[in-house]
N, C-alpha and C positions, 0 to 999 in steps of 0.2 A: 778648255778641253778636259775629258778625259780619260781613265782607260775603266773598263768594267773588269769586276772581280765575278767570272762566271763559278756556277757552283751544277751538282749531278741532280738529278730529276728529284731525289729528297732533300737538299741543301746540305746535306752534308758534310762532302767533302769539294775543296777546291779543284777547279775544273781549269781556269786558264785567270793568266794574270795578264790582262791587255792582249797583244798577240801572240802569246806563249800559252800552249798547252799544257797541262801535267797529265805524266800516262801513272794509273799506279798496278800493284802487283795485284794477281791473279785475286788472291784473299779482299784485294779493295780497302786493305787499310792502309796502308803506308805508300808515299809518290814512289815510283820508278825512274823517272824522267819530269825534269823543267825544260820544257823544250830540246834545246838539242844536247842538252845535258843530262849524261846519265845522275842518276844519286845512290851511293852507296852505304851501305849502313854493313856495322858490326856484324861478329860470327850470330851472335842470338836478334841480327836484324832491329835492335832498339835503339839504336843512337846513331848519326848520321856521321859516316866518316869520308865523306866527299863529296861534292857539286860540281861535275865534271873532271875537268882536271885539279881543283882546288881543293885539298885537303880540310880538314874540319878540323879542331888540335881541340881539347879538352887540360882544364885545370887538372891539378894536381889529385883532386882525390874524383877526375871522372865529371863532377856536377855541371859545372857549366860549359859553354861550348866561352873557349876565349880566343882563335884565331880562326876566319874561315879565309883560304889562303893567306893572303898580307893583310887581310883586313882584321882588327884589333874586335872584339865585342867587348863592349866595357856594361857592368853592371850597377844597380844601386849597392850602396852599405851593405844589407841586406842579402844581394845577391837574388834579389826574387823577380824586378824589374830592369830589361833590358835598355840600355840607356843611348848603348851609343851602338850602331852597326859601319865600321869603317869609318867616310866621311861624312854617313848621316845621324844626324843627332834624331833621337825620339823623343815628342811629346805624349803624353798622357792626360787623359780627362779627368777633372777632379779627384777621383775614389782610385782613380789609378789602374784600373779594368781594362780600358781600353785603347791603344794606339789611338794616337789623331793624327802624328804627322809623321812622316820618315824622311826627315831631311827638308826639301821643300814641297813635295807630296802629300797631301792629306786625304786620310781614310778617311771615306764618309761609310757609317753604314744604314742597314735598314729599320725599318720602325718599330720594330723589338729595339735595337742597337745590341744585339748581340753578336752581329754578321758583317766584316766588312764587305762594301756590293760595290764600289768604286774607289778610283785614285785619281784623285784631281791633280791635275798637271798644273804647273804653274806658268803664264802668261807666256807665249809665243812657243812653247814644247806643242808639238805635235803628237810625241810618241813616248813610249817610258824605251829610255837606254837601255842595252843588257846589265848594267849597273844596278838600276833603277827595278828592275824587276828581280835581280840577283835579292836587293835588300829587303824589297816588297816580302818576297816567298820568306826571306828570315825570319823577318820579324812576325809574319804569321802564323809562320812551321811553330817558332818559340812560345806566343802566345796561345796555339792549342796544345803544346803540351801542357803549358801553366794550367790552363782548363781543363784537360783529363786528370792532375796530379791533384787539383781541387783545392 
């Protein structure tokens, strides 16, 4: 089984993760809502400081996001790739560009491979958890900012 990663009439921006929506604001760059959660960001709207009722916490000088509610984000050395979101561990493809898995989840994308376009469930899941879609949107939210920051 699995779930599709829909995207807007230009590919753009993400549209729904399995059966969750995203609404975003009027301007069309930043999410509003993951389904029945609002998302809240900063006075100047750049950094995310909530997932409904879940807080977002940021390290010491701002950079990385390191708590979204109880869940831990742990990083590489670095700090550049996301390693771990709560209890899902992440792989990466060789060069390190791209998610492949989110725990037991894996991102397939499309024939560029710059896009991910589904989330393959693993053996007898039907559907992705609110968990499951919670870490899906992280670890994607995360990896287009790494791509606008270049």
């Amino acid at each position: 089984m699995h779930a599709e990663l829909t995207y807007d009439r230009l590919g753009n921006r993400l549209r729904g993760i399995g059966h969750v929506q995203l609404a975003y604001d009027r301007l069309g760059n930043r999410p509003k809502s993951l389904g029945e959660w609002p998302l809240t960001y900063d006075w100047l709207g750049n950094r995310l400081r909530s997932v409904g009722d879940l807080a977002v916490d940021y390290g010491r000088w701002g950079g990385n996001r390191e708590f979204v509610g109880e869940w831990p984000l742990e990083y590489d050395r670095w700090s550049s790739l996301l390693r771990r979101v709560g209890a899902y561990e992440l792989t990466y493809d060789r060069l390190g560009n791209r998610v492949r898995t989110v725990g037991p989840l894996t991102l397939d994308y499309d024939w560029l491979g710059n896009r991910a376009r589904r989330v393959e469930l693993p053996d007898g899941v039907r559907r992705l958890s609110d968990d499951d879609v919670l870490a899906v949107f992280l670890v994607l939210y995360h990896q287009e900012e790494r791509d606008e920051k270049g």
